[in-house]
C-alpha positions as CSV (number, residue, x, y, z in Angstrom):
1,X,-13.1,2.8,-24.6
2,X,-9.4,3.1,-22.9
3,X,-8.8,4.9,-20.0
4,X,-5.8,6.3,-19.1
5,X,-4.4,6.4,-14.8
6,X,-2.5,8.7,-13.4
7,X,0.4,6.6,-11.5
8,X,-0.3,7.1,-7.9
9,X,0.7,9.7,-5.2
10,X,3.1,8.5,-3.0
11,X,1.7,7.4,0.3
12,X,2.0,9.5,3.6
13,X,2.1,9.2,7.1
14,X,-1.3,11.1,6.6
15,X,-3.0,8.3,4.7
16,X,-4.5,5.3,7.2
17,X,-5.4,1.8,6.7
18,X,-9.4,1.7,5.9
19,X,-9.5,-1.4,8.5
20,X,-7.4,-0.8,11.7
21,X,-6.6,3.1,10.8
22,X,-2.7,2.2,11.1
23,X,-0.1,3.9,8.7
24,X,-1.1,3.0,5.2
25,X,1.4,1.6,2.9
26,X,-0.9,0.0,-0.1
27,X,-3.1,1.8,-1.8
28,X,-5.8,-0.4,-3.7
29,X,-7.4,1.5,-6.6
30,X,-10.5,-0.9,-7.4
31,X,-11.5,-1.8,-11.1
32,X,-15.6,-0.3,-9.9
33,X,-13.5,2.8,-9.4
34,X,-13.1,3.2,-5.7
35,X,-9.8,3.3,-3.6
36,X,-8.7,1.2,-0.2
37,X,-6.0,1.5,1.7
38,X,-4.7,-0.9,4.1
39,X,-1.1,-0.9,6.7
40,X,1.2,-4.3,5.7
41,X,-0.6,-6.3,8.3
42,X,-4.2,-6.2,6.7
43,X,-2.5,-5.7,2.8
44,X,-1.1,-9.2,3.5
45,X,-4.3,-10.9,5.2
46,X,-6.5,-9.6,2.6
47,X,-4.0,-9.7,-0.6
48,X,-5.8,-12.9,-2.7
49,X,-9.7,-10.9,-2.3
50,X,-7.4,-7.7,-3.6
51,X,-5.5,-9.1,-6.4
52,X,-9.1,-9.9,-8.0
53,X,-11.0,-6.6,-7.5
54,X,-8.1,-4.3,-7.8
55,X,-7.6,-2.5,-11.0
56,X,-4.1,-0.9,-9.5
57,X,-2.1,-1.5,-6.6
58,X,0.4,0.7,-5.1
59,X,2.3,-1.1,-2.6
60,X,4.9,1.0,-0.1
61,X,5.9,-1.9,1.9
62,X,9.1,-2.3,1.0
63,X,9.7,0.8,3.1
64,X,9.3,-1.2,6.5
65,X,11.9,-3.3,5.5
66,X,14.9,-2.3,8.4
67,X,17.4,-0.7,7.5
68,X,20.9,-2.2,8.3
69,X,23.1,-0.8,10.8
70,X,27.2,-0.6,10.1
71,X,29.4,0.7,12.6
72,X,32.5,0.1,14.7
73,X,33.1,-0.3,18.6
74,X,35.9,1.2,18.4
């Protein structure tokens, strides 16, 4: 049997880490079919346990990254 995923919803400022209940920004879909999500922090401390149970991962990280600032003192 094959079964087919939807790709994921992007995350929102809505959605809250399942440990510290900061901004989420992975979302873990587990291979026993449950979901966790968990802010950059507690995705990096726990990443090796959820690479082997995770059937999907999501990650919005990337979006913390800061943004760089051009401008001119004129």
């Amino acid at each position: 049997m094959t079964t087919a995923t939807a790709p994921s919803a992007p995350l929102s400022a809505l959605d809250r880490c399942d440990r510290c209940g900061a901004q989420a920004y992975l979302r873990v879909l587990l291979a026993s079919g449950g979901e966790l999500l968990f802010c950059a922090h507690h995705a990096r401390e726990h990443a090796p346990k959820l690479r082997e149970v995770a059937a999907e991962m999501h990650d919005e990280t990337g979006k913390l990254a800061s943004p760089t600032v051009s401008g001119s003192d004129d």
